[in-house]
C-alpha positions in Angstrom: 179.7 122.6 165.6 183.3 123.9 166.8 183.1 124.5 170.8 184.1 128.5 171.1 185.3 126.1 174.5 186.9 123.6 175.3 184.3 123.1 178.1 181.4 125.1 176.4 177.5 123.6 177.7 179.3 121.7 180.4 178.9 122.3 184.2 179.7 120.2 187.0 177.7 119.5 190.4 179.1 117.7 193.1 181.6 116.2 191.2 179.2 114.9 188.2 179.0 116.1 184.5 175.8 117.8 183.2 175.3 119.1 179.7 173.7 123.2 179.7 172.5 124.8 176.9 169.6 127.2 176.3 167.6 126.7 173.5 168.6 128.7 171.1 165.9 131.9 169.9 165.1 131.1 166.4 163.1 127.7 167.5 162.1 128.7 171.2 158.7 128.7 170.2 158.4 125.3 168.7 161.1 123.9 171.5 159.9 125.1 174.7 162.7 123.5 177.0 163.9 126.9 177.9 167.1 126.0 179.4 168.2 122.2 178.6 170.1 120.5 182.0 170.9 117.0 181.5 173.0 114.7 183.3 176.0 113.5 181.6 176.6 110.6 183.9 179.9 110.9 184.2 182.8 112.1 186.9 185.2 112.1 184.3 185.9 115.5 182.3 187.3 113.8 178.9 184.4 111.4 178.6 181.5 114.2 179.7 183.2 116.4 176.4 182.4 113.2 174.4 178.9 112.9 175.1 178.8 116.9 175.7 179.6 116.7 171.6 177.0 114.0 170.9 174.7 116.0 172.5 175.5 119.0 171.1 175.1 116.8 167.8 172.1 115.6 168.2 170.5 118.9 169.2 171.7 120.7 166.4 170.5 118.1 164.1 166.8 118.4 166.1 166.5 122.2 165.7 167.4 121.8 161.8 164.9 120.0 161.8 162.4 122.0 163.5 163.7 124.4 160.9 163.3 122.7 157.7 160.8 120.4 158.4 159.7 119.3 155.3 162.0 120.0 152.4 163.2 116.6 152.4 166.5 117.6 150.5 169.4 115.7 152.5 171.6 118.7 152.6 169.2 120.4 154.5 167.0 118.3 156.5 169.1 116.3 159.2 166.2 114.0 160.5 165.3 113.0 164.1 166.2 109.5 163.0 169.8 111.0 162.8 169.2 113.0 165.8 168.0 109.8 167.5 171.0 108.0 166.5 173.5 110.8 168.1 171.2 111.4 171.4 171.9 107.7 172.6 175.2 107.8 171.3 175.9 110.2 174.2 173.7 108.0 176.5 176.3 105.3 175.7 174.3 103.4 174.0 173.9 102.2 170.1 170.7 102.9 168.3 168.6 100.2 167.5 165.4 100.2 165.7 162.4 98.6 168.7 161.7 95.9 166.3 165.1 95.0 165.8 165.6 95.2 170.0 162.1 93.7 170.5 164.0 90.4 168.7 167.4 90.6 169.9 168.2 92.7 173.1 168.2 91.2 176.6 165.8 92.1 179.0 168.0 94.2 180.8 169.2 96.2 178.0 165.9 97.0 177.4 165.2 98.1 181.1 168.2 99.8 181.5 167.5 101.9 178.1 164.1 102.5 179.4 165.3 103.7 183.4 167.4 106.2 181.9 165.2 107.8 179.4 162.4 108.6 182.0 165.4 109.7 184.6 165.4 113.1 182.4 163.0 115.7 182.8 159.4 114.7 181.5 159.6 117.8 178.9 162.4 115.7 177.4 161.3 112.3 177.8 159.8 112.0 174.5 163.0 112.4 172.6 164.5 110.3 175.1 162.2 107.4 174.5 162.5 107.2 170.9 166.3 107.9 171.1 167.1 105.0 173.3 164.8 102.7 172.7 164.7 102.8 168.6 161.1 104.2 168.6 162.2 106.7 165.7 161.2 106.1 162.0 164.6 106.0 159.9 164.7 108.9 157.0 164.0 107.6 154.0 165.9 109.3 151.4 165.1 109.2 147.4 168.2 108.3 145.4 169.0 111.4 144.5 168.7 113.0 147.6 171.2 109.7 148.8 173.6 110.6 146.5 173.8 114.0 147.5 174.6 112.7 150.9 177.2 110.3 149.9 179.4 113.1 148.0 178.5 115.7 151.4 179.4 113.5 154.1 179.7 109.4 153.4 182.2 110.0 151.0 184.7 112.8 152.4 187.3 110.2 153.0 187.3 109.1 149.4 187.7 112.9 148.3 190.5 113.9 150.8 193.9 114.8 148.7 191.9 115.2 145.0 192.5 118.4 143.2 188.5 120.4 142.6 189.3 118.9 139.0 189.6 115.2 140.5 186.6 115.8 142.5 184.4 116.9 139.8 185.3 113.7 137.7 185.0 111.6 140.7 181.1 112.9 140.8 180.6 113.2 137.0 180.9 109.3 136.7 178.9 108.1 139.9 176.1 110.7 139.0 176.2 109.7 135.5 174.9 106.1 137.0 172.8 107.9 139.3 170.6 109.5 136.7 171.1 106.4 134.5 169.1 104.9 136.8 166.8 107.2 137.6 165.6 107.6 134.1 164.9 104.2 133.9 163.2 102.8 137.5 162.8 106.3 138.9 163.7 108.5 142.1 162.9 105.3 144.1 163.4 105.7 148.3 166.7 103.8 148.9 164.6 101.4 151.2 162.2 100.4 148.0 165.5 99.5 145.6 165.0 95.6 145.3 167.1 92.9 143.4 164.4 93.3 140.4 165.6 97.0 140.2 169.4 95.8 140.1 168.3 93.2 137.1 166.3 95.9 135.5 169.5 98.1 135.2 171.6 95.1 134.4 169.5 94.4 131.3 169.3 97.7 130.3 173.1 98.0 129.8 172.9 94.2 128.4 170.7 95.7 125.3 173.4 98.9 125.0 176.2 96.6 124.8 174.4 94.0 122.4 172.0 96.6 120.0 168.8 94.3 118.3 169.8 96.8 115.3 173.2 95.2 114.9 174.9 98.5 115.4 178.4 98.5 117.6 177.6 98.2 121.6 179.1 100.1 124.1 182.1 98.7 126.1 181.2 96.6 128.5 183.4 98.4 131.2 180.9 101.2 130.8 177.8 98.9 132.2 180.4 97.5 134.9 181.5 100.7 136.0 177.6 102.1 136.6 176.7 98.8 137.9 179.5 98.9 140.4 178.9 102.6 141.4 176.0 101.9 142.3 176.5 98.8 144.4 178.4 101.1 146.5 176.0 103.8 146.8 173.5 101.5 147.8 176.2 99.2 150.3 177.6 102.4 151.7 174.9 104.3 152.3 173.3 101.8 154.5 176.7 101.1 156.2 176.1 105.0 157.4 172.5 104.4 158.6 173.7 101.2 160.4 171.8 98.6 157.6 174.9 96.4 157.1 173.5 93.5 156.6 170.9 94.6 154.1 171.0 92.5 150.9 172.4 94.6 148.3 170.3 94.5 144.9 173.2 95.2 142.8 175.8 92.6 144.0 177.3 89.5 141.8 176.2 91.6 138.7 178.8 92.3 136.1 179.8 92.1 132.3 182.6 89.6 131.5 185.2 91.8 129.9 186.9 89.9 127.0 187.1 92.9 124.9 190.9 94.0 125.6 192.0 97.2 123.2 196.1 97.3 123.7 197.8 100.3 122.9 200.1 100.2 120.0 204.0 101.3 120.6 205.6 104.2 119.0 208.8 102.5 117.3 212.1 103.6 118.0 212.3 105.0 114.0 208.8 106.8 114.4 209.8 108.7 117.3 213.1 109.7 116.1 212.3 110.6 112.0 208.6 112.1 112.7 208.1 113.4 116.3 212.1 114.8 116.6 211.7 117.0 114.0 211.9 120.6 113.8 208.4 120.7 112.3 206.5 118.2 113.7 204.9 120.2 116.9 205.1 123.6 115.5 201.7 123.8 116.0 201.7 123.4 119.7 202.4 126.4 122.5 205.8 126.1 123.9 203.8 124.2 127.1 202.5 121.3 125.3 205.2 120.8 123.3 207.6 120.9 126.4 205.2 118.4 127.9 205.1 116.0 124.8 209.3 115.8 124.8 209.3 115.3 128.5 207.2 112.4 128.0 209.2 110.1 125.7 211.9 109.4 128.1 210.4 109.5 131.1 207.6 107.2 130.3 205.2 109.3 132.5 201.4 109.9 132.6 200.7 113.0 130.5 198.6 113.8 133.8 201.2 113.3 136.1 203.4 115.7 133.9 200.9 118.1 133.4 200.1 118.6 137.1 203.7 118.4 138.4 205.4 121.3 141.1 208.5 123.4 140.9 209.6 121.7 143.5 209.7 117.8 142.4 211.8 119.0 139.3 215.1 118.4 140.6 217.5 120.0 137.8 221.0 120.7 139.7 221.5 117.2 141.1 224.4 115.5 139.9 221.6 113.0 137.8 218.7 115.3 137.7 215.8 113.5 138.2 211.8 114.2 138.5 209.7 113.3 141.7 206.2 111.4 140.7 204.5 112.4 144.4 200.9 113.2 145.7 200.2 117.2 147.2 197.5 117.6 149.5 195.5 119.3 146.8 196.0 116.4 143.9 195.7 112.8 144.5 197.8 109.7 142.3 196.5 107.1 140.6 198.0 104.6 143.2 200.7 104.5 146.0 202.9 102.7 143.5 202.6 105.7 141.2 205.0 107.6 143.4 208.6 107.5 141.9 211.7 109.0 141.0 212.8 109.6 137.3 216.2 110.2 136.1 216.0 112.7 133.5 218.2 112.0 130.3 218.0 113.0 126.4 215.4 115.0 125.2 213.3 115.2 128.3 216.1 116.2 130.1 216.6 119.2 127.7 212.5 119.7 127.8 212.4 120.4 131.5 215.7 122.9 131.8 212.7 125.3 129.7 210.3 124.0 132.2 211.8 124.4 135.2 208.2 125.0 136.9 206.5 122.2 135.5 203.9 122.9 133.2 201.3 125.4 134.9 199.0 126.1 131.8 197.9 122.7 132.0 197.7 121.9 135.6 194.3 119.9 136.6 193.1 120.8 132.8 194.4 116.8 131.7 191.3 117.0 129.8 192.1 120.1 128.0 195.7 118.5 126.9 194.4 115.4 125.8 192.1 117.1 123.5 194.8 119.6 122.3 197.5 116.5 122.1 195.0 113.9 120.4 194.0 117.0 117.8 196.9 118.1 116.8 198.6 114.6 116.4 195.9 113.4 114.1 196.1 116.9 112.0 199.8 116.3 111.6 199.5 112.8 110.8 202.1 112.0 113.9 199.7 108.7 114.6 201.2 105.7 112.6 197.7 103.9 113.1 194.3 104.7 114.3 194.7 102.4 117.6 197.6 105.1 118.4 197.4 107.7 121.7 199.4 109.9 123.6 199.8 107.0 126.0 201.8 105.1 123.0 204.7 106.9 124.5 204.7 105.6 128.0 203.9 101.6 126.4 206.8 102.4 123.9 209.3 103.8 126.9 208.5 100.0 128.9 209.5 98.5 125.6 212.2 99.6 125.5 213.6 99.1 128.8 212.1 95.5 128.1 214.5 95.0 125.1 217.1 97.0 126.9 217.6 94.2 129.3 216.8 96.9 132.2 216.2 95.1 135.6 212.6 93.7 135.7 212.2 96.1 139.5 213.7 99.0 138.2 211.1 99.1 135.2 208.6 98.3 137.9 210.2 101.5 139.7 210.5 103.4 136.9 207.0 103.3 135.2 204.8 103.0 138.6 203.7 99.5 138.4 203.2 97.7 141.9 205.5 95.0 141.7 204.4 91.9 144.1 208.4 90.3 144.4 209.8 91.4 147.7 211.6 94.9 147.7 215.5 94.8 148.3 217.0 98.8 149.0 215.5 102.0 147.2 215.6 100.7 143.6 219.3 102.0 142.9 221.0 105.3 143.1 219.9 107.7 141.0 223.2 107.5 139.1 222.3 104.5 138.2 219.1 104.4 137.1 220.4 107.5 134.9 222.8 105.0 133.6 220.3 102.4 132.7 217.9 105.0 130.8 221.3 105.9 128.7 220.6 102.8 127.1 218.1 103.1 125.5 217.7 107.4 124.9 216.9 108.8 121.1 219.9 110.2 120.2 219.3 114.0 120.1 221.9 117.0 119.2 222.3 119.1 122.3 219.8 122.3 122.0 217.6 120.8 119.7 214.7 121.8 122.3 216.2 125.3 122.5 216.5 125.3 118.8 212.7 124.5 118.3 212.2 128.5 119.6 214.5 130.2 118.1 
């Protein structure tokens, strides 16, 4: 809750903090504290607005409580084990379950927790009690209802910077292991998931990979990728309820992937005799077929291309060049992702008609790859079946490769993290312009322009 104050609920008596609130109308008949004065302990203002906060927290979470009681959906129940938690938070202490004190606290932890709970009023001293001295049952939440929790609140930090279309996938492939298991073991309580549940799920994916019918398995990054979603459900969401040293009944189980599929090259006579042809992308919108000329000499991600801004096109530099960057909406695959490009040949030409960047397709990379992968088979513009869109970026490091281009600036240029020291920025941009020279399709000035005509 946002203070409408900066010192809302706080008042001070001879020179000590006390947190004031009145209970608020909706749950006065169930809470019949009236008017809720508690000592805050404290002569200092910036530490009473800490536990002021906590407080407020954990009364909140209380009255929620008193208001949902018994939905038991996480989104809307906020239980008094949370509440707990957060009530002795502002007490300056850390919640600890009593069997977990019983065996580890000193004696005068234990007193002091007790002396302070019954120094409140006795109206309050239930709440108190089970706050401070861990007499609260922790919620016990049903996998689903976990999940929900961890894409609400345990995961925001993961989430911050994606684009709604990167958050969406991010969930589509964690709930997709969520209800994978599910349909196997069941809605279990998070508490009640045991190593025989993790091998259970193992095996499953085991008889996927390896059919008794013979038939082709699934990939075996599939099973990893469920497995290991789910190994940090389980390990995070306990983390959060302050487990985090429970045993976690999906660790150490994985698929050995020796199954590698590498992704042909175009070669240098493809590109130039089928792709740069008048004819071969009539079939595209203008977009699209924009997008697929920028990519052949800039070696980018068709993602990264598709979801790039106005103002990372840089077109009336001396060496125009295009910025690779995160925005606060969109996420990159990884810090080394972020680059600059030198823009030469036909992807040079491409951009001057896409001085915007390429809105139709921004966050829709699913949508392109669809359209691309389509229309590429149709037109016969794969030279093999093992062929993708992404033959362009693996033929664009080949080519540097046999260029003799310096083994950092191809780390530079295609986005790689690169684990030899860095020396300066990677070159002007001059000179990587220089360097892609080498190795550009030749291509008739206006041949792009030409194409729309």
């Amino acid at each position: 809750m946002a203070m409408k104050r900066l010192n809302q609920f706080l008042q001070n008596r001879n020179g000590r903090w006390h947190y004031v609130r009145r209970v608020p109308e909706n749950v006065a008949q169930i809470d019949q504290r009236g008017m809720i004065r508690t000592s805050l302990r404290t002569c200092s203002l910036e530490l009473a607005r800490k536990r002021r906060d906590a407080m407020v927290e954990a009364d909140n979470a209380y009255w929620s409580t008193l208001i949902e009681s018994g939905t038991g959906v996480a989104e809307q129940v906020v239980s008094r084990y949370r509440a707990s938690k957060e009530r002795a938070m502002a007490r300056g202490y850390i919640y600890t379950p009593v069997d977990q004190l019983a065996q580890t606290a000193q004696l005068t932890d234990i007193l002091s927790r007790l002396t302070d709970a019954l120094r409140v009023p006795a109206r309050d001293q239930k709440e108190e009690v089970e706050a401070l001295l861990g007499g609260t049952t922790p919620q016990k939440l049903k996998v689903s209802d976990a999940f929900d929790l961890y894409c609400k609140e345990i995961a925001v930090g993961d989430l911050h910077g994606k684009s709604s279309k990167q958050k969406k996938d991010w969930e589509k492939v964690k709930r997709r292991a969520v209800n994978n298991f599910i349909s196997l073991c069941g809605d279990l309580h998070m508490d009640e998931i045991s190593r025989k549940h993790g091998r259970e799920f193992y095996n499953w994916w085991g008889k996927r990979l390896n059919p008794d019918d013979g038939s082709k398995g699934l990939h075996p990054n599939s099973a990893n990728r469920d497995i290991g979603n789910l190994r940090k459900l389980f390990r995070e969401y306990w983390l959060y309820e302050g487990d985090e040293k429970r045993d976690n009944p999906f660790n150490n189980l994985r698929y050995s992937d020796n199954i590698y599929k590498e992704i042909p090259v175009f070669t240098d006579d493809w590109i130039r005799t089928r792709i740069l042809t008048k004819q071969a992308l009539s079939s595209l919108n203008k977009e699209a077929t924009l997008l697929v000329y920028a990519l052949i000499e800039t070696g980018c991600r068709p993602s990264e291309l598709a979801n790039i801004r106005a103002e990372h096109i840089h077109l009336n530099e001396s060496a125009p060049y295009l910025e690779i960057k995160p925005t606060q909406e969109r996420q990159l695959k990884s810090r080394s992702a972020m680059r600059e490009i030198p823009l030469v040949g036909v992807s040079l030409q491409a951009m001057k008609l896409s001085p915007s960047g390429f809105p139709r397709y921004r966050d829709k990379g699913n949508s392109l790859s669809v359209l691309l992968l389509k229309t590429f088979r149709k037109q016969g513009l794969f030279p093999t079946e093992d062929h993708r869109i992404y033959s362009f970026r693996h033929s664009f490091e080949k080519r540097m490769l046999e260029a003799g281009i310096d083994y950092d600036l191809r780390c530079t240029l295609m986005g790689h993290s690169n684990s030899r020291p860095s020396y300066g920025d990677g070159g002007s941009m001059e000179y990587r312009r220089n360097e892609l020279l080498k190795i550009a399709h030749p291509v008739k000035d206006g041949f792009i322009q030409s194409l729309f005509a």
